[in-house]
C-alpha positions in Angstrom: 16.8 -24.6 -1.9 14.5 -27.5 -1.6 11.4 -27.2 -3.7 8.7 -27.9 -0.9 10.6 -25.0 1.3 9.9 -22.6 -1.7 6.4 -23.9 -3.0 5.2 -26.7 -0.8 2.4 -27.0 -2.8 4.4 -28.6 -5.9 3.8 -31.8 -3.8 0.7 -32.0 -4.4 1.2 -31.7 -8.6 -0.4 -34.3 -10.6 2.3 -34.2 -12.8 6.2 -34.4 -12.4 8.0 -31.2 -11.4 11.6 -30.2 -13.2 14.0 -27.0 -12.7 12.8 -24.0 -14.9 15.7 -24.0 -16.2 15.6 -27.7 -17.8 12.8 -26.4 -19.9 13.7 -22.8 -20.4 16.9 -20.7 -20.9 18.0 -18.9 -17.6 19.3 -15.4 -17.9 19.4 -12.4 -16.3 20.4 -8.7 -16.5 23.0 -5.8 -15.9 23.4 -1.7 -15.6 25.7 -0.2 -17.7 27.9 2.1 -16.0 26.4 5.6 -15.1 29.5 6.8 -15.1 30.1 6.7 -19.3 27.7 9.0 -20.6 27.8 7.3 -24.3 26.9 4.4 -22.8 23.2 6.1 -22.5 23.1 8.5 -25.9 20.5 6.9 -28.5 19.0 4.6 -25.9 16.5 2.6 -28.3 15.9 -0.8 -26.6 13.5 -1.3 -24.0 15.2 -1.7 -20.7 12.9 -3.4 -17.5 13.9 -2.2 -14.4 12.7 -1.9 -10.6 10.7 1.4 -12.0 8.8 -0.7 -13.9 7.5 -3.1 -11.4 4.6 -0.8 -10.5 3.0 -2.5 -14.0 3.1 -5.9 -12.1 2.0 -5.4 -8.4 -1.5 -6.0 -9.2 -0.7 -9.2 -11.0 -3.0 -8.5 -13.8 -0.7 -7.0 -16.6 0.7 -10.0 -18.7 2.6 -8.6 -20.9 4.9 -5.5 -20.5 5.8 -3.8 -23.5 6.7 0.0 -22.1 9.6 0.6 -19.9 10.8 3.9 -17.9 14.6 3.8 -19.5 15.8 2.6 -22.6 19.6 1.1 -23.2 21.7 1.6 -26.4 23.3 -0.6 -28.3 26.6 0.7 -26.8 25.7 0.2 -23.5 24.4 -3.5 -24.2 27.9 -4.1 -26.0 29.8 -2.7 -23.0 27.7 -4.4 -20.0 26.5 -8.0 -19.1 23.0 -7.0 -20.2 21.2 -8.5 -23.0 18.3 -8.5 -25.6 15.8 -11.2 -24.6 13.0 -12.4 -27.6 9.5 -11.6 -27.1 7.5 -14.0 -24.8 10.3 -14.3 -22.3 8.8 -14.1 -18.7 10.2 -12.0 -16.2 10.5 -12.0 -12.3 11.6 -9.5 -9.9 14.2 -10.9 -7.6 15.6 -7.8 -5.7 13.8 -5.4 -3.2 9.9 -6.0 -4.7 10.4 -9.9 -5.2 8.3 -11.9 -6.9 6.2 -10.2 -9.6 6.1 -11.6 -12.7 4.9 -10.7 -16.9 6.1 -11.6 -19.8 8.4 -9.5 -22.5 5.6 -8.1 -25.1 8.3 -7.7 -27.9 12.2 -7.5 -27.7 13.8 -6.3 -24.3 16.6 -6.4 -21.6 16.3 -6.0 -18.1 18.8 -5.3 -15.0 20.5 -7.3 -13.1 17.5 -7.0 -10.2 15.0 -9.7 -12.7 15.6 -13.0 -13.7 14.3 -13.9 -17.2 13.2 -17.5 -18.5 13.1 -18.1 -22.5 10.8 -20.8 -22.5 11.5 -23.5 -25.0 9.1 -26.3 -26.7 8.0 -28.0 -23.6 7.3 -24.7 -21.8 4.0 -22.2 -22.7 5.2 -18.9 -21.3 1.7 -17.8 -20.0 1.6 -21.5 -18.0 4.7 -20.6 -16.7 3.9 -16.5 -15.7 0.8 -18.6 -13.5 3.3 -20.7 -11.8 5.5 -17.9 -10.6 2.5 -16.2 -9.9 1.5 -19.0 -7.5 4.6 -18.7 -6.3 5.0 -15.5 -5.2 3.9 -14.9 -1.6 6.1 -18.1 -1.4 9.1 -16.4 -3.0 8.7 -13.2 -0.5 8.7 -15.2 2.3 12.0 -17.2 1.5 13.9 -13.9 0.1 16.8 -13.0 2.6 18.8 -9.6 2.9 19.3 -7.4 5.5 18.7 -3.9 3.6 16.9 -5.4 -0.1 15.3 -8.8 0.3 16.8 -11.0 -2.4 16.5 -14.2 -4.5 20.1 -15.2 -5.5 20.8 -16.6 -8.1 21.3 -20.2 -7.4 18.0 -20.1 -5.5 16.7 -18.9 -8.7 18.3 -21.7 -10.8 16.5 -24.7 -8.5 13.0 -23.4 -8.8 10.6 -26.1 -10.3 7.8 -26.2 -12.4 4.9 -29.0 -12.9 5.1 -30.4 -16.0 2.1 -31.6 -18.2 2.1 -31.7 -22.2 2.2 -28.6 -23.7 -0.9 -28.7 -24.9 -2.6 -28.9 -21.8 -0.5 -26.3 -20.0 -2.3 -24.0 -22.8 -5.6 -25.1 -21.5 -4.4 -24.3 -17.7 -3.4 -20.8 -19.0 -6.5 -20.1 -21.1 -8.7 -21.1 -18.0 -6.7 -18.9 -15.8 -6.6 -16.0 -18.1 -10.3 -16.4 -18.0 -11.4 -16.9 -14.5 -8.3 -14.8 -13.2 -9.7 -11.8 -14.9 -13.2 -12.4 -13.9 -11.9 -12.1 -10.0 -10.2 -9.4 -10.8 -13.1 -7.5 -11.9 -15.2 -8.2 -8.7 -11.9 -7.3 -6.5 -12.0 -3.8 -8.7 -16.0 -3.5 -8.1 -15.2 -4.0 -4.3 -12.5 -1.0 -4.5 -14.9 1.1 -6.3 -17.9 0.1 -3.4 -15.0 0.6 -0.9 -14.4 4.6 -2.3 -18.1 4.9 -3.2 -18.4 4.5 0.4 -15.7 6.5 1.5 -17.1 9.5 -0.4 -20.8 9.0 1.4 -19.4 9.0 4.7 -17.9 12.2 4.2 -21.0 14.0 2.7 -22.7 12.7 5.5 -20.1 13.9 8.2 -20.0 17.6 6.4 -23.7 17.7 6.4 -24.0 16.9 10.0 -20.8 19.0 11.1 -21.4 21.8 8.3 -24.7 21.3 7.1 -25.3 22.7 3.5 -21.9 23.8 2.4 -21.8 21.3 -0.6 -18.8 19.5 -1.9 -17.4 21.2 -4.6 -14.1 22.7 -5.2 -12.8 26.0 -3.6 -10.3 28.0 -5.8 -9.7 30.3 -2.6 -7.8 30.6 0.7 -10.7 31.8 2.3 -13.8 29.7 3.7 -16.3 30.9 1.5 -18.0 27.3 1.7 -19.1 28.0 5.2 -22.1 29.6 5.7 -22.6 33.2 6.6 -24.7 32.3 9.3 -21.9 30.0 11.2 -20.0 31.6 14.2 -16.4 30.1 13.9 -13.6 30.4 15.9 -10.3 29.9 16.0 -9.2 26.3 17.0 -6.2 28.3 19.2 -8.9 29.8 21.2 -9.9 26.4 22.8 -6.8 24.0 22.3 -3.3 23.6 22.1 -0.4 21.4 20.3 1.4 19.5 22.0 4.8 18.8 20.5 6.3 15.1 19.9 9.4 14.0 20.8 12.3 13.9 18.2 13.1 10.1 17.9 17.2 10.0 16.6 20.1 7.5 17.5 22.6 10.6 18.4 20.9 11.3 21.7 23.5 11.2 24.6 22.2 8.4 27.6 21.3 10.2 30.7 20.7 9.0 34.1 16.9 9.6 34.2 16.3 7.2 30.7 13.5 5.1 30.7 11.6 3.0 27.9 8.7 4.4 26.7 5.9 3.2 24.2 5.7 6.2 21.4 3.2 6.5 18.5 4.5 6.9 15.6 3.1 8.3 12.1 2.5 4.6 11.5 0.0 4.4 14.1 -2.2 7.3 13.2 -4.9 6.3 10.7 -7.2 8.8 10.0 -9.9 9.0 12.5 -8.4 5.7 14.3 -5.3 5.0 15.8 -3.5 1.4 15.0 -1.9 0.0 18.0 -1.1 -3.5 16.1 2.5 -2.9 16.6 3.8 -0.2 19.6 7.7 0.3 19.3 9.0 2.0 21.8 11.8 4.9 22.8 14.7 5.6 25.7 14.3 8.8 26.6 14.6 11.0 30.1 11.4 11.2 31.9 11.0 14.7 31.7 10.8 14.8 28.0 8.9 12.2 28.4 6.7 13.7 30.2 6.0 16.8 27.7 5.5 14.9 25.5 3.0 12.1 26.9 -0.5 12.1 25.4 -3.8 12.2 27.2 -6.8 10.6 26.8 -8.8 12.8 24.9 -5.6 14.3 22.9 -6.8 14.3 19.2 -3.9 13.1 17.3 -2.5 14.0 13.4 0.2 13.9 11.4 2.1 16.8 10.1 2.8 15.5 6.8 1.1 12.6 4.3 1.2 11.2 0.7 -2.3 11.7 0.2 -3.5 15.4 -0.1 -7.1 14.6 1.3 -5.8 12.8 4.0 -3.7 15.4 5.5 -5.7 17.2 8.5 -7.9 14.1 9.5 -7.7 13.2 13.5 -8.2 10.4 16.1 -9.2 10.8 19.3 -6.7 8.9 21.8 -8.2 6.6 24.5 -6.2 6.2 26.8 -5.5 2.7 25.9 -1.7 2.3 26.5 -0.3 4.0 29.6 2.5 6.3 29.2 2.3 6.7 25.8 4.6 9.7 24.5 4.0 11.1 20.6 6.6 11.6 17.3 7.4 15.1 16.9 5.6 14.5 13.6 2.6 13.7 15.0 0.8 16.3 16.6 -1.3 16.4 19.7 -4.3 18.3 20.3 -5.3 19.0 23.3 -8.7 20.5 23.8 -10.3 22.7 26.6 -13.1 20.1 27.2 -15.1 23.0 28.5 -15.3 24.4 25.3 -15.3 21.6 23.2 -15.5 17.9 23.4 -12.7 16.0 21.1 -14.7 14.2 18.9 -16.6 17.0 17.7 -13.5 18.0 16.6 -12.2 14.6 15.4 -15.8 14.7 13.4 -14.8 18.4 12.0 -11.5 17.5 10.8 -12.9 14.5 8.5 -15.7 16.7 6.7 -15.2 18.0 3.8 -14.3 21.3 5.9 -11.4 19.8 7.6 -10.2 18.5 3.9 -10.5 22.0 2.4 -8.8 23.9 4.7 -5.8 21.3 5.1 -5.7 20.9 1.3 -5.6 24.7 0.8 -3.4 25.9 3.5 -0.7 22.4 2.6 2.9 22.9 1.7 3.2 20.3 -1.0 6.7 20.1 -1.9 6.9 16.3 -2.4 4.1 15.2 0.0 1.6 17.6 1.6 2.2 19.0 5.4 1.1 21.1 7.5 2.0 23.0 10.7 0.7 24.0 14.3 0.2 27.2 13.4 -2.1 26.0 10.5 -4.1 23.6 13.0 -4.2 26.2 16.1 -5.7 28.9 12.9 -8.6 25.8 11.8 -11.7 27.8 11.6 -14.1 25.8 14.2 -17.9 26.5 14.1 -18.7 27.3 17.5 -21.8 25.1 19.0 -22.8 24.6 22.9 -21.4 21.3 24.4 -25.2 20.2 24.1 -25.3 20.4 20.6 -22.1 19.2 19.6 -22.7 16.3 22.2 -26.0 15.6 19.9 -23.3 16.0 16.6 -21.2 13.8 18.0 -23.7 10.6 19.0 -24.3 10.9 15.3 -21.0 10.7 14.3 -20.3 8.2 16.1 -23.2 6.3 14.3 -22.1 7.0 11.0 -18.3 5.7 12.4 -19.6 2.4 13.4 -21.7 1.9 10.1 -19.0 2.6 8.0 -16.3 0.1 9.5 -18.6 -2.7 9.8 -19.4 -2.0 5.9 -15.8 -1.4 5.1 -14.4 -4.4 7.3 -16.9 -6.5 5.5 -15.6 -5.4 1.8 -12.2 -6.0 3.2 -13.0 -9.3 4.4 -14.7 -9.7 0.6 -11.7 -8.4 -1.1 -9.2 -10.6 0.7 -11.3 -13.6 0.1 -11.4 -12.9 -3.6 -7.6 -12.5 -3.5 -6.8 -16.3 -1.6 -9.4 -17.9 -3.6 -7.5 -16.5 -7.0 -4.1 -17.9 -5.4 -5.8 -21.3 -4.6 -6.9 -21.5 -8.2 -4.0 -20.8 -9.7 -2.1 -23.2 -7.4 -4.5 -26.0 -8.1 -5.0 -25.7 -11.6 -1.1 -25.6 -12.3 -0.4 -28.7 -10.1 -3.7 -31.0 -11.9 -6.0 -31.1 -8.6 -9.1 -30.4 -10.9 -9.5 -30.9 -15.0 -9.8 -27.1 -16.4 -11.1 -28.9 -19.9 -14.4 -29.7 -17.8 -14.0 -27.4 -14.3 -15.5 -23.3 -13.6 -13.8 -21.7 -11.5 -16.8 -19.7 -10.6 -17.4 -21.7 -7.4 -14.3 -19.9 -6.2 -16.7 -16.8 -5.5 -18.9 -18.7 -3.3 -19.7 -16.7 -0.3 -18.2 -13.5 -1.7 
């Protein structure tokens, strides 16, 4: 692995560049066997594994010092796993490759980390920034078919720039430093992001359900709708429209054809993602059951997220042909009756959330069912009216994805502009003895 294919960057370093591993020990990790239960009685030792890496995604934990499993002394005597010192830095080589802390106190790890005990000429925290700057770099060149990997002797020709370790203290102290202060504007633009979020909602309920709050409901009933509201069921003026079951054992037949599908992927809330459209070989005529119209308001059955379960897009039409996954449900509406984003609008207020959240299966994630969606309680306005609902729906749509795309835009900037730092302070393209780094917030 040549060093400019993994980080071509290190070119650019004001000081030479030398394997890791010239400068620290090399080592690595192992799983006792599973099968020999002593092997796991008195587990007392910390033990790093790929549970633990949800600590490191962020990139803002330095240190890890709690671990999901712990391994005994037997097991360490009977496996290729060892006890690394404190201050050894870690990185994640298998599956989630590429995220990096350093040991807090005494640990081992499995075999999917690689672990660097820096020695004299090597400040650990200097060295956690340079893997850090690393990392989209190290994601890119891991291979694998089913886990993308970094092997071993991939591992073993990684390079680091070199200054005196006095001055790679400096480096880490200034990136500690200005690191942390873009991390706290990335976490103001989350919580501006959700702070958002929660507005648009009030404002949808309060134009779709006006004054039916946005507490909790400890019922199955709809007690937060007011008296005075006619609902209906949705069944009276739509119907599902099942998805076709995508599987490899499907015999061919002479009337196959390719079709685009949308997947559960594609279905974003209240809009639908057509960045990437895979598509399916099916016969026409299940094809054409199963094909959505323009108008169709589309959900999924099932989602991680509790709040999001229920919440519908309108389909436009865009892609011709397009069939539906069986776990994505199609409504179609009797457009006499009701127009689709009125409905679309419903099924994001806090109405839509309540009755989804209480009427869920949650057994692992949260789903739903047709006969749920067909039984949605739908306030019943004249096309007029809910035409007038629906121009200010759309409003409050636009508003809020200009204002989210823009704290997007914000967030990502704040996230290349911490990789550039980090990539030139570690390579000597500024003097961190003398530099800010609050220019790199300029425009943000």
């Amino acid at each position: 692995m040549n060093e400019n294919r993994v980080a071509p960057w290190l070119k650019d370093s004001q000081w030479p560049t030398v394997p890791i591993r010239l400068v620290a020990r090399l080592g690595s990790g192992h799983t006792p066997s599973r099968n020999k239960p002593e092997y796991w009685k008195n587990s007392t030792k910390p033990w790093i594994t790929l549970a633990d890496v949800w600590q490191l995604r962020s990139g803002r934990k330095n240190f890890i010092t709690e671990t999901k499993e712990k391994i005994s002394p037997l097991g360490l005597a009977n496996s290729s796993a060892v006890l690394h010192p404190a201050g050894t830095v870690i990185l994640s080589r298998t599956a989630s490759v590429g995220f990096s802390a350093i040991m807090g106190h005494e640990m081992a790890t499995s075999q999917d980390f690689a672990t660097w005990t820096c020695g004299s000429l090597l400040e650990p925290r200097y060295l956690l920034h340079v893997l850090r700057g690393m990392a989209p770099d190290l994601k890119r060149v891991a291979t694998g078919s089913t886990h993308k990997t970094i092997y071993m002797p991939d591992i073993e020709q990684l390079r680091v720039p070199l200054p005196h370790v006095e001055e790679q203290r400096r480096i880490a102290d200034f990136l500690d430093a200005e690191t942390a202060r873009i991390d706290r504007l990335a976490t103001l633009r989350l919580h501006q992001a959700s702070t958002l979020d929660e507005r648009y909602v009030a404002a949808v309920s309060e134009l779709t359900t006006p004054g039916i709050g946005s507490g909790q409901v400890p019922s199955m009933t709809w007690p937060w709708l007011p008296r005075s509201l006619t609902t209906a069921r949705l069944g009276y003026m739509a119907r599902v429209q099942t998805g076709v079951t995508v599987h490899s054992a499907r015999e061919p037949s002479p009337d196959d054809a390719e079709f685009p599908y949308l997947r559960v992927a594609n279905v974003q809330g209240e809009w639908v993602d057509l960045t990437e459209i895979k598509t399916i070989t099916i016969p026409r005529d299940m094809a054409r059951r199963s094909t959505l119209h323009a108008g169709d308001v589309v959900m999924t059955e099932a989602n991680g997220n509790p709040d999001n379960l229920g919440r519908g897009a309108v389909w436009s039409g865009t892609v011709a042909n397009m069939v539906h996954q069986n776990h994505v449900f199609a409504i179609r509406v009797d457009q006499n009756k009701m127009i689709p984003e009125y409905l679309s609008a419903l099924l994001a207020s806090n109405h839509g959330r309540r009755y989804f959240r209480f009427t869920s299966n949650q057994v692992g994630i949260a789903t739903t069912s047709s006969s749920k969606v067909l039984a949605f309680p739908v306030p019943l306005l004249d096309l007029a009216r809910q035409a007038a609902v629906v121009a200010e729906y759309r409003k409050l749509r636009s508003t809020i994805t200009r204002t989210r795309a823009a704290l997007t835009r914000q967030t990502g900037v704040l996230a290349e502009r911490r990789q550039a730092l980090i990539t030139a302070a570690v390579t000597g393209q500024f003097d961190v003895s003398t530099a800010s780094g609050r220019n790199v917030t300029d425009g943000v």
